[in-house]
TORKOL-4160 file (C-alpha; in steps of 0.2 Angstrom, whole numbers, padded with zeros to 4 digits, m for minus):
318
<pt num="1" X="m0136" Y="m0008" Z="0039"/>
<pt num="2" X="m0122" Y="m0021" Z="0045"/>
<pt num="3" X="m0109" Y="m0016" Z="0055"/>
<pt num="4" X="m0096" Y="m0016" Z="0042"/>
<pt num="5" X="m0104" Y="m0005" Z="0032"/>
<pt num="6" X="m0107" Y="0006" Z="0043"/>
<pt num="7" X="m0091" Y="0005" Z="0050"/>
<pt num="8" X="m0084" Y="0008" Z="0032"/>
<pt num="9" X="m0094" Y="0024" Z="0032"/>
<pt num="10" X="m0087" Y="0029" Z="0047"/>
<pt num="11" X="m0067" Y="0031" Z="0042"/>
<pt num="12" X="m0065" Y="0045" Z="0034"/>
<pt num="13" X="m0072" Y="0053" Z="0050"/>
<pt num="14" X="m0056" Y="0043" Z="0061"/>
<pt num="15" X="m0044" Y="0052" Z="0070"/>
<pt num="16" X="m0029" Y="0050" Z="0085"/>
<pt num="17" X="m0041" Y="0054" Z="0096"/>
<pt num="18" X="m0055" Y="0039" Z="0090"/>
<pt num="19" X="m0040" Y="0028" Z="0081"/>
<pt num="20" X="m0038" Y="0016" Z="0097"/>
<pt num="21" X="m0056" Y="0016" Z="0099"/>
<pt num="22" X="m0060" Y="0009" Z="0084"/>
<pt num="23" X="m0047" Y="m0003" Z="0082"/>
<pt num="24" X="m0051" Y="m0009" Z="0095"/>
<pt num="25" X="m0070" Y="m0012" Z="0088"/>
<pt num="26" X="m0062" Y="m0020" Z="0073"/>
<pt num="27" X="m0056" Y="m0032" Z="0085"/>
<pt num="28" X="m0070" Y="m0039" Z="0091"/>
<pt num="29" X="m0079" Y="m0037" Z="0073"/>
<pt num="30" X="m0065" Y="m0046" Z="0065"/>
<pt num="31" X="m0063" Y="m0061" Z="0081"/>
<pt num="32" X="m0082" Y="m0065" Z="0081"/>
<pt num="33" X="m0084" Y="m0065" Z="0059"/>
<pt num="34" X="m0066" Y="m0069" Z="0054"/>
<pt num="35" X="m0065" Y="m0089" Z="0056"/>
<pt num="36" X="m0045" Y="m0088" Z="0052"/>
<pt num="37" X="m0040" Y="m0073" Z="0062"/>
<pt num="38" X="m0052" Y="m0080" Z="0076"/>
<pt num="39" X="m0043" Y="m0098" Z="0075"/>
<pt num="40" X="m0025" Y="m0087" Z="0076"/>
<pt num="41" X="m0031" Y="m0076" Z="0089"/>
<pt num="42" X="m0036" Y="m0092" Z="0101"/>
<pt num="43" X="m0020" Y="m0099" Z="0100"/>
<pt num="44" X="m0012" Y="m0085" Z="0105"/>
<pt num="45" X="m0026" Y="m0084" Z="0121"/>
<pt num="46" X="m0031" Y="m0068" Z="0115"/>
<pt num="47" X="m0049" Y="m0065" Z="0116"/>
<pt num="48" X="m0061" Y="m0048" Z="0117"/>
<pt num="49" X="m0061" Y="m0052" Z="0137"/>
<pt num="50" X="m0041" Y="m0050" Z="0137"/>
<pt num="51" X="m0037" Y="m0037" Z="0123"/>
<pt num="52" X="m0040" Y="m0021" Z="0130"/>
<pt num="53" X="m0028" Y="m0007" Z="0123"/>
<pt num="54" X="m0023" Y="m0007" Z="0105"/>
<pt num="55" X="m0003" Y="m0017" Z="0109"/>
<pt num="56" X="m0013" Y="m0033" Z="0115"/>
<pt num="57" X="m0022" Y="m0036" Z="0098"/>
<pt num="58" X="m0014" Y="m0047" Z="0089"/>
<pt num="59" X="m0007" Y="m0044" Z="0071"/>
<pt num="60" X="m0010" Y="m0058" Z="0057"/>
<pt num="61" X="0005" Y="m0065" Z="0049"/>
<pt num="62" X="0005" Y="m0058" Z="0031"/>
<pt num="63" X="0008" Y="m0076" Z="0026"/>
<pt num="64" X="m0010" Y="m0082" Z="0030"/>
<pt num="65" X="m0016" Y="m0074" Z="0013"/>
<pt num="66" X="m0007" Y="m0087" Z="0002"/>
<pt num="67" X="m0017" Y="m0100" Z="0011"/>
<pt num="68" X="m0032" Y="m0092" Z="0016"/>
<pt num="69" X="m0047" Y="m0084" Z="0011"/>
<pt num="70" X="m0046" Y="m0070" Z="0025"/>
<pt num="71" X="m0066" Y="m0063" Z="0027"/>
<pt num="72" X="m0074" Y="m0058" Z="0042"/>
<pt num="73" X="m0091" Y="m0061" Z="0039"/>
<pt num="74" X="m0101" Y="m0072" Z="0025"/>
<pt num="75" X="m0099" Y="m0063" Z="0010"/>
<pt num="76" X="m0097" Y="m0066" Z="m0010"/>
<pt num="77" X="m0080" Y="m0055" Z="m0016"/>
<pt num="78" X="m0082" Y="m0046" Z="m0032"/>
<pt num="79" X="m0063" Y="m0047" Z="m0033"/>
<pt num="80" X="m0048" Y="m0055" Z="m0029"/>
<pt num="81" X="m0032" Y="m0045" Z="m0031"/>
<pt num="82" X="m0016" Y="m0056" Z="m0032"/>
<pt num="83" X="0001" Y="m0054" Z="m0030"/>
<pt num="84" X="0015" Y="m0053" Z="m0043"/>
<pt num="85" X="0023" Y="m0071" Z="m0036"/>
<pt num="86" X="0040" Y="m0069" Z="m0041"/>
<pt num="87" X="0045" Y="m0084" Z="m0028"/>
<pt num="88" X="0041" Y="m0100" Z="m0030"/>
<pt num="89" X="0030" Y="m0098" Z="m0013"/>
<pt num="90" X="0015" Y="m0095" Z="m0019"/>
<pt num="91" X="0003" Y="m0079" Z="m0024"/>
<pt num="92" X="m0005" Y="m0070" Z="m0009"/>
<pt num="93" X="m0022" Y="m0067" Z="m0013"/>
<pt num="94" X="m0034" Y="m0053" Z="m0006"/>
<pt num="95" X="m0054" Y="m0056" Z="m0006"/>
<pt num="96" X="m0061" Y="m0040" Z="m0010"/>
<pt num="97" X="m0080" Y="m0039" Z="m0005"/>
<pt num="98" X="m0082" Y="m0022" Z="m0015"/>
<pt num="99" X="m0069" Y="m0016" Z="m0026"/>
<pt num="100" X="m0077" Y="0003" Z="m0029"/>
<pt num="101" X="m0076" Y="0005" Z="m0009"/>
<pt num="102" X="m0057" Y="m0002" Z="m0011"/>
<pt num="103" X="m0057" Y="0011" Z="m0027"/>
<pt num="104" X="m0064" Y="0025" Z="m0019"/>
<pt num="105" X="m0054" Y="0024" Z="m0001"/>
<pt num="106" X="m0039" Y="0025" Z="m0013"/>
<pt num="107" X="m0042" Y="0039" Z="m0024"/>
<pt num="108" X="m0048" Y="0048" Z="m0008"/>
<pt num="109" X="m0029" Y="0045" Z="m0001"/>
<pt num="110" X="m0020" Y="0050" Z="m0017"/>
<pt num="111" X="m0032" Y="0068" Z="m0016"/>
<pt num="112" X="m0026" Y="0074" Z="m0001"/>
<pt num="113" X="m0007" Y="0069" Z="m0004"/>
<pt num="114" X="m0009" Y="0078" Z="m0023"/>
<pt num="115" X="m0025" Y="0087" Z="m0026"/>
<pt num="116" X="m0038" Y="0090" Z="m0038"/>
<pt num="117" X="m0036" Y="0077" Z="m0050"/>
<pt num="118" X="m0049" Y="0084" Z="m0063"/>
<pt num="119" X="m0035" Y="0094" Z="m0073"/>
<pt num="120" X="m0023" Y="0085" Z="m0071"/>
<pt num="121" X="m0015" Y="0069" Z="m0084"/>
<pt num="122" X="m0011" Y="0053" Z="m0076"/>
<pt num="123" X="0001" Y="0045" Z="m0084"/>
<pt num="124" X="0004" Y="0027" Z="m0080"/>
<pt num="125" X="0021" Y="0017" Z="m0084"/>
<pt num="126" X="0016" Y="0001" Z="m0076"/>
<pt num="127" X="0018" Y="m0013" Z="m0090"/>
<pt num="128" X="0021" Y="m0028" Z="m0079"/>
<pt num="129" X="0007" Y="m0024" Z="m0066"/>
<pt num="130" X="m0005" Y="m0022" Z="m0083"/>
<pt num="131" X="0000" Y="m0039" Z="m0089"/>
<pt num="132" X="m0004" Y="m0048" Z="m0073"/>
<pt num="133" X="m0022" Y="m0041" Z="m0073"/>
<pt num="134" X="m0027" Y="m0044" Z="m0057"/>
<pt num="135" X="m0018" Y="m0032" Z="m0048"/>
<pt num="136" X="m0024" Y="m0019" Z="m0033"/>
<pt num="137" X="m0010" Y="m0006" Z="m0039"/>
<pt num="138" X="m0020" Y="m0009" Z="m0059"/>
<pt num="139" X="m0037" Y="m0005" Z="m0050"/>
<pt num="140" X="m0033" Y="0010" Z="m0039"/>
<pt num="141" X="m0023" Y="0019" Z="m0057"/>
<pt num="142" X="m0038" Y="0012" Z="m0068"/>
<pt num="143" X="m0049" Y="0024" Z="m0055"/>
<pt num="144" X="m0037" Y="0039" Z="m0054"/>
<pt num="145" X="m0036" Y="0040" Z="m0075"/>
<pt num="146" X="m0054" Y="0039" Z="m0075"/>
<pt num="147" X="m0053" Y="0057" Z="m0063"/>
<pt num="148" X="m0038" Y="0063" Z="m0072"/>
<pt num="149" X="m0042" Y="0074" Z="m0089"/>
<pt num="150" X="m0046" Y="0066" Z="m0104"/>
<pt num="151" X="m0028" Y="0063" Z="m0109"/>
<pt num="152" X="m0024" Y="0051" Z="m0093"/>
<pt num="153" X="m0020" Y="0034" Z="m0097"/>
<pt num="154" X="m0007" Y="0019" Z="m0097"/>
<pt num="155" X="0006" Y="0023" Z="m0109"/>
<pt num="156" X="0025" Y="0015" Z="m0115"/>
<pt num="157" X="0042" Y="0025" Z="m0113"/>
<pt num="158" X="0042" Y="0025" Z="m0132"/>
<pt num="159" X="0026" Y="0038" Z="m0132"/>
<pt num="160" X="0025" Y="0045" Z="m0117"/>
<pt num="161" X="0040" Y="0057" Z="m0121"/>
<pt num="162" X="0032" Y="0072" Z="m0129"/>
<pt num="163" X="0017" Y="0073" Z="m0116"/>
<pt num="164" X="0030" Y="0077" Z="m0105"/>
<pt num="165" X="0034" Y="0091" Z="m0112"/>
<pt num="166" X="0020" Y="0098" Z="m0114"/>
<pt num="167" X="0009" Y="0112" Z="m0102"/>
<pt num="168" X="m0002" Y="0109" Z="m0089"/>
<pt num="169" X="m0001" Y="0097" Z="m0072"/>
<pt num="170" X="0005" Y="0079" Z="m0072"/>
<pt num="171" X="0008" Y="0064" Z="m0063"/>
<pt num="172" X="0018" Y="0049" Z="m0066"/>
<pt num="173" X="0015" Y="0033" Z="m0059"/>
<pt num="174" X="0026" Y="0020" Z="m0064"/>
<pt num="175" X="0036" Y="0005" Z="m0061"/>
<pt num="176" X="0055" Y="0009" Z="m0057"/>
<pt num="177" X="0064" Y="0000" Z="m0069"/>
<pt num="178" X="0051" Y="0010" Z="m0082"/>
<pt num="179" X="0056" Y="0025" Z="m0075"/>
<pt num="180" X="0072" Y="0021" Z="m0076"/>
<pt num="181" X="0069" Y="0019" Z="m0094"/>
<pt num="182" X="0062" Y="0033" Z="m0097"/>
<pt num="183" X="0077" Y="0043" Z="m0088"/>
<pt num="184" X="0090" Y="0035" Z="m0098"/>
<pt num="185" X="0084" Y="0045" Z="m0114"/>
<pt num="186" X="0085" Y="0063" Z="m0104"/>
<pt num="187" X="0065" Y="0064" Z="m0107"/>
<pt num="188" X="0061" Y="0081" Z="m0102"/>
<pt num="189" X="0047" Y="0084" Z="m0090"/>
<pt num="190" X="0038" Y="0100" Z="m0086"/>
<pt num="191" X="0026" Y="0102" Z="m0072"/>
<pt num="192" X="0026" Y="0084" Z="m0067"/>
<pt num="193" X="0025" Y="0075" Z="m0051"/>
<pt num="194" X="0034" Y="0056" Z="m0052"/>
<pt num="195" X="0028" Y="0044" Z="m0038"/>
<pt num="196" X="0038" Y="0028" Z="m0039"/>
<pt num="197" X="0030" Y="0010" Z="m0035"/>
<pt num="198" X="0046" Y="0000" Z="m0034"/>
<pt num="199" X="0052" Y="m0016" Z="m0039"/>
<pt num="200" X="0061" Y="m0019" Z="m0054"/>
<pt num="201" X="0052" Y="m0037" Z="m0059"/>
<pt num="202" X="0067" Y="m0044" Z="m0063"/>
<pt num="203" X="0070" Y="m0033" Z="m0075"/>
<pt num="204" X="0085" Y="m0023" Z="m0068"/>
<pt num="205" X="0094" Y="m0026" Z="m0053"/>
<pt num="206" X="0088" Y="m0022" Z="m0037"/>
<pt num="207" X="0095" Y="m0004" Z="m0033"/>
<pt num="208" X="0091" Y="0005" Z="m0015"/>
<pt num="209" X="0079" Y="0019" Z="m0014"/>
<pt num="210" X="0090" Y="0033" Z="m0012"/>
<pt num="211" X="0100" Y="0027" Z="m0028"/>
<pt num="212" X="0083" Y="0026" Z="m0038"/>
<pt num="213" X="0079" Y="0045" Z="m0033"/>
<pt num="214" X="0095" Y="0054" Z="m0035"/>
<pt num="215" X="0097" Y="0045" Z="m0055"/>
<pt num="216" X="0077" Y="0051" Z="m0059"/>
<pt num="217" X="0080" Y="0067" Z="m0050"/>
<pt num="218" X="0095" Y="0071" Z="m0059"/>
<pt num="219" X="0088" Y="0065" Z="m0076"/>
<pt num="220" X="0071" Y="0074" Z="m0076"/>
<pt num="221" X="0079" Y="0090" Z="m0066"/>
<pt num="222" X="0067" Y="0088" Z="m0051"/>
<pt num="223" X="0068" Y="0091" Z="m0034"/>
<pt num="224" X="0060" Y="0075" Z="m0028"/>
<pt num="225" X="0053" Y="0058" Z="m0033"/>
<pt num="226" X="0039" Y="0052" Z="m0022"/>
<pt num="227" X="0035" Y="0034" Z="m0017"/>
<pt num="228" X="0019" Y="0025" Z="m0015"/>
<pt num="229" X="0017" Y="0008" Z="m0002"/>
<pt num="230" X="0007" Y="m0003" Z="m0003"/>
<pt num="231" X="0003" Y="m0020" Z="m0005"/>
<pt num="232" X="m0012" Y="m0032" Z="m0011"/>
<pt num="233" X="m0016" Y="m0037" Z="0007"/>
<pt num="234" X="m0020" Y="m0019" Z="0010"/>
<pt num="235" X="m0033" Y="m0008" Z="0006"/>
<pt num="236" X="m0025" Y="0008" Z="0009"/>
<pt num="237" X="m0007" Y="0016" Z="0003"/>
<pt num="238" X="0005" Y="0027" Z="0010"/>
<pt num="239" X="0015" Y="0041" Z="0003"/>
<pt num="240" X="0030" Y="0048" Z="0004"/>
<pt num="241" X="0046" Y="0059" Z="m0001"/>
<pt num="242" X="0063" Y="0057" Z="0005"/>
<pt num="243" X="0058" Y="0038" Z="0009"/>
<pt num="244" X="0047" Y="0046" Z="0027"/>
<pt num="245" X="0031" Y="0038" Z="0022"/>
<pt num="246" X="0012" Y="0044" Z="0029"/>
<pt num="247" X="m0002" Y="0031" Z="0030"/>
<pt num="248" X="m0020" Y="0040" Z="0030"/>
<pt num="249" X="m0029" Y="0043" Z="0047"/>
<pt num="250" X="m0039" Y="0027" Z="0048"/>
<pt num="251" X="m0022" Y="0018" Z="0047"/>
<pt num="252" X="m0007" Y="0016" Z="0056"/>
<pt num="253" X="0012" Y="0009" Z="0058"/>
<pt num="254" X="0019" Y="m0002" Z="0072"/>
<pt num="255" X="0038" Y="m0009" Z="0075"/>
<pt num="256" X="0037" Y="m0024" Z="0082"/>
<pt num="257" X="0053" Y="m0032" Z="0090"/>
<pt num="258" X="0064" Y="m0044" Z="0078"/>
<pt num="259" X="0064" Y="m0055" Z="0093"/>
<pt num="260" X="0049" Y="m0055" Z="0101"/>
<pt num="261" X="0034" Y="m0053" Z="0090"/>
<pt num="262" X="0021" Y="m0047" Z="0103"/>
<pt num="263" X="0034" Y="m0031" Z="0109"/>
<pt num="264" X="0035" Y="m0016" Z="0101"/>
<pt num="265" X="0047" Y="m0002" Z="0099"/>
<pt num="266" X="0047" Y="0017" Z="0103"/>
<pt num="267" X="0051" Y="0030" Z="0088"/>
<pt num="268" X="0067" Y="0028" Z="0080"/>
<pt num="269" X="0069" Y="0010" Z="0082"/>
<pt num="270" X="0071" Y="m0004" Z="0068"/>
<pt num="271" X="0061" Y="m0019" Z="0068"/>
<pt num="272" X="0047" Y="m0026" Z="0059"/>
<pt num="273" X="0032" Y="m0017" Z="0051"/>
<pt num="274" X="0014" Y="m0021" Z="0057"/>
<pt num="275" X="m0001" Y="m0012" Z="0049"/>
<pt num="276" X="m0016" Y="m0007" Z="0057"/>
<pt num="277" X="m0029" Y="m0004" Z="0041"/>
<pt num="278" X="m0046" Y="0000" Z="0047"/>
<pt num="279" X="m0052" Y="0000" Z="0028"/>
<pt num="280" X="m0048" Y="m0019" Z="0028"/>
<pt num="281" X="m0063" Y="m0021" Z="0039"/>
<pt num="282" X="m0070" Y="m0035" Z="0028"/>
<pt num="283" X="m0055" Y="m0047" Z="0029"/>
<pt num="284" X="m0040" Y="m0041" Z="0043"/>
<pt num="285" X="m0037" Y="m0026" Z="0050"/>
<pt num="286" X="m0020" Y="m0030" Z="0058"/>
<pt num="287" X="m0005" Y="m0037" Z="0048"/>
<pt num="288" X="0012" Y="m0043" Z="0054"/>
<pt num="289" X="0020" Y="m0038" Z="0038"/>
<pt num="290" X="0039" Y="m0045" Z="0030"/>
<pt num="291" X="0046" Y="m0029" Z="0030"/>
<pt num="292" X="0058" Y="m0020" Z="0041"/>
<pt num="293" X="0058" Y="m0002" Z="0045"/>
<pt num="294" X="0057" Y="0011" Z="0059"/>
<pt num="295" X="0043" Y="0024" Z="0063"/>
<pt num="296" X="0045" Y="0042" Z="0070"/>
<pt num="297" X="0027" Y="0050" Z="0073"/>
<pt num="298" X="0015" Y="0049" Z="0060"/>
<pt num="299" X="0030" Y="0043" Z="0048"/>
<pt num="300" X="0036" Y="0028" Z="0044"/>
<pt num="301" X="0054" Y="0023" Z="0032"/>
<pt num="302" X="0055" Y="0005" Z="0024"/>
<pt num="303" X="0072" Y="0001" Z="0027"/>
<pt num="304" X="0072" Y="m0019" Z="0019"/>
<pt num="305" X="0065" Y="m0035" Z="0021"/>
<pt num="306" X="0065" Y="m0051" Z="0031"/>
<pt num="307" X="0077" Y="m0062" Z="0024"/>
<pt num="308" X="0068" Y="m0078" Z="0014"/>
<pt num="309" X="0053" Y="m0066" Z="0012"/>
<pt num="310" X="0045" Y="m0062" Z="m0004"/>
<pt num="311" X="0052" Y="m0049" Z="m0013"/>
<pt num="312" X="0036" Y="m0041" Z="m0020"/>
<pt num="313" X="0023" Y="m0030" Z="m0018"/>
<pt num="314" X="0022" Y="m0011" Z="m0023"/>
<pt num="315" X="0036" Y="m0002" Z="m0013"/>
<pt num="316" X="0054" Y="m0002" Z="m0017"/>
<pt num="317" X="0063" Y="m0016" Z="m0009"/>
<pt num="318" X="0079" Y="m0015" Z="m0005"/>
């Protein structure tokens, strides 16, 4: 078995303890087979003889997946997510080797944020993510439904309404400006968790997170509205109430300096968001990314974006 594979096998099994350890693994993995981060890494002098501890790897640009078919190793994808491209810059584009592992490392996620999916109904609002077609957040919700009950599936605000009041455990996944939609008609909901993917798709006005939250809170007489981040470049998601989001064990959140790049920040800081994904084993495990937040412990809040950066992906952007 390669070592990807292997590697892949071994994530659920990653802890603080083993994190760095195998970062730093990923490393020389992904310098030695990834032709693109190994031409970024050299120009930057960093090398497996001088990357020792986990600040010295270097962190990807985000941008390099517009251009760039990221792999590490020679392999044939069996799926290419994109991104929405709602600027004029181009679609990012994320070579999947194997779209079950991507699938399964996902629903793995959700699970121990939500539970048992077996009795549960996934409902998913997401009109504009099922009319690109090729998008990651599509293939992770198509899995969920097929574990939720038989009753899971993508639905529209206009017949979604009565499922909501009905018995038994429920989740919503949906786009905001749909469940801002759905809010607007006072849809009752019983026994129902709301996670929130962001964006509005030009569809409504950008609003800030907190402002999203309070309007659905008050309309489905909740307590709180989770949030969901992610984005096509990443194979993993992190979850989150009360906008503190938590990435799974084999990831991890770093703030980078606004003004240097290659410094990072101690807890409670603002700067940019890098992301270490160890389930991105096949194409880049370490991503410089365009937003800007600040972490504190295992938590992370998304506080904007770079200015002239896309404004895209599956997190509320503000």
């Amino acid at each position: 078995m390669s070592f990807s594979e292997d590697f892949k096998r071994s994530l659920s099994a990653i802890n603080e303890q083993t994190f760095v350890n195998s970062s730093l693994k990923a490393f020389e993995y992904q310098y030695r087979h990834g032709t693109i981060y190994r031409q970024y890494c050299d120009s930057l002098y960093k090398t497996p003889n001088n990357v020792k501890e986990l600040y010295d790897i270097p962190f990807m640009p985000i941008e390099f997946f517009k251009n760039h078919a990221i792999k590490s190793g020679d392999w044939k994808e069996t799926k290419v997510f994109k991104s929405s491209g709602t600027t004029r810059t181009g679609r990012s584009q994320h070579f999947v080797k194997n779209e079950h592992f991507y699938q399964e490392k996902s629903s793995e996620v959700f699970i121990q944020k939500f539970g048992d999916l077996k009795e549960m109904r996934i409902i998913a609002l997401l009109p504009s993510y099922q009319e690109q077609g090729d998008s990651s957040l599509i293939s992770m919700v198509d899995h969920l439904i097929s574990m939720g009950n038989k009753d899971s599936g993508y639905f529209l605000n206009s017949n979604v309404r009565d499922l909501l009041r009905q018995p038994g455990k429920k989740i919503i996944i949906g786009v905001s400006y749909a469940l801002l939609e759905l809010a607007s008609d006072k849809a009752e909901v019983v026994d129902t968790i709301v996670i929130e993917t962001g964006g509005m798709k030009g569809r409504r006005k950008e609003i800030i997170r907190d402002e999203l939250h309070n309007l659905l809170i008050e309309s489905f007489d909740l307590t709180e509205i989770w949030s969901e981040y992610g984005m096509t470049e990443l194979m993993s998601q992190a979850y989150g109430n009360k906008g503190l989001f938590e990435l799974p064990l084999w990831a991890k959140c770093l703030i980078r300096d606004i003004n240097d790049p290659f410094s990072y920040l101690p807890d409670g800081k603002s700067g940019g968001i890098n992301i270490i994904d160890l389930a991105n084993i096949d194409t880049c495990c370490f991503i410089e990314t365009k937003d800007l937040g600040r972490a504190t412990g295992k938590y992370f809040e998304v506080l904007g974006r770079f200015d002239n950066s896309d404004v895209r992906g599956c997190n509320l952007l503000i």
